[in-house]
C-alpha positions as semicolon CSV with decimal commas, in nm:
position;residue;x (nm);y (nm);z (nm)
1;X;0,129;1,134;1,433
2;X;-0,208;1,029;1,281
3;X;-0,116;0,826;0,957
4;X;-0,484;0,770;0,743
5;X;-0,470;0,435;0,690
6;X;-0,794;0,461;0,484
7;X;-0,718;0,750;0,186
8;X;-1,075;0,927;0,198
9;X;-1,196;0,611;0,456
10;X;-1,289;0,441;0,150
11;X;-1,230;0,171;-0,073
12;X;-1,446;0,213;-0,330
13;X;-1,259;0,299;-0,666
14;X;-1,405;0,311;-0,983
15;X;-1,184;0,124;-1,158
16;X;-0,923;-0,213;-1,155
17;X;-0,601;0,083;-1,220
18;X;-0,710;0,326;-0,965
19;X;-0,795;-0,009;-0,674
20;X;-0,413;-0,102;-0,783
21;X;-0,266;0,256;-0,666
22;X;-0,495;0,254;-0,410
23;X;-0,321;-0,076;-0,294
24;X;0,033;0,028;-0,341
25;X;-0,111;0,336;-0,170
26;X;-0,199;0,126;0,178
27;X;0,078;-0,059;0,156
28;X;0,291;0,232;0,175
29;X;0,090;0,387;0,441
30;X;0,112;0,068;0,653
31;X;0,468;0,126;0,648
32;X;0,434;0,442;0,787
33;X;0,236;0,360;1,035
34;X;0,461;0,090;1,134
35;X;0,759;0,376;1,121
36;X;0,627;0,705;1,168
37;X;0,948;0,869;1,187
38;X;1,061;1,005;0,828
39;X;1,428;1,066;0,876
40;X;1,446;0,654;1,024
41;X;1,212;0,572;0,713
42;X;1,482;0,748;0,470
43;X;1,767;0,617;0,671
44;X;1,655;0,233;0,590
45;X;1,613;0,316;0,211
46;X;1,930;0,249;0,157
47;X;1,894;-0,146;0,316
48;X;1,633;-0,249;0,090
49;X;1,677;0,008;-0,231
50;X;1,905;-0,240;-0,379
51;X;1,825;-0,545;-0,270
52;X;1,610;-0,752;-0,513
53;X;1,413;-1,000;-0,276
54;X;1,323;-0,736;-0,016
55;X;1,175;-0,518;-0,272
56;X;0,995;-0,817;-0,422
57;X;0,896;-0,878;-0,083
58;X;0,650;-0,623;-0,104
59;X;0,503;-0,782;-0,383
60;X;0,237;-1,024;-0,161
61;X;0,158;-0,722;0,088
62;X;0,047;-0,547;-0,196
63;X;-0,136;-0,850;-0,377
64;X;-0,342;-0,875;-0,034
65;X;-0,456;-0,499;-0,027
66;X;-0,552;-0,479;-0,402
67;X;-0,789;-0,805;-0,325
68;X;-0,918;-0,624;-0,054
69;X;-1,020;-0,298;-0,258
70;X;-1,115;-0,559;-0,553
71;X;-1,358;-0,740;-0,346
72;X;-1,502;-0,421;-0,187
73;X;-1,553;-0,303;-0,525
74;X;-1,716;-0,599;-0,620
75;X;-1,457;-0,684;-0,873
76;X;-1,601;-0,385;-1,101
77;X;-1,877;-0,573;-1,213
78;X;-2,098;-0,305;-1,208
């Protein structure tokens, strides 16, 4: 299976909002690329769905993907 790790191959967003989803967006996808099967996916839900630190944990992974799509936006200073 051929997960897009690039929605659209492209970063550019036109604003701060839509380079956030788009972050949340590759961090998700990078999870599915890790796990491409769905049913093991949904199966490990349950581990982390109620477990405060490992859903913070995706905190950082995000952070790094949003400066990413901030930087190749040029921080939407145009």
């Amino acid at each position: 299976m051929d997960v897009p790790l690039v929605p659209g191959n492209s970063l550019i967003v036109a604003t701060p909002e839509e380079g956030r989803a788009l972050a949340i967006k590759l961090a998700r996808l990078t999870v599915k690329a890790t796990q491409p099967d769905g049913d093991v996916r949904h199966r490990l839900r349950a581990q982390y769905a109620d477990d405060p630190a490992m859903l913070i944990g995706i905190a950082p992974v995000v952070a790094v993907e949003f400066a990413t799509v901030a930087a190749a936006n040029d921080y939407w200073k145009r």
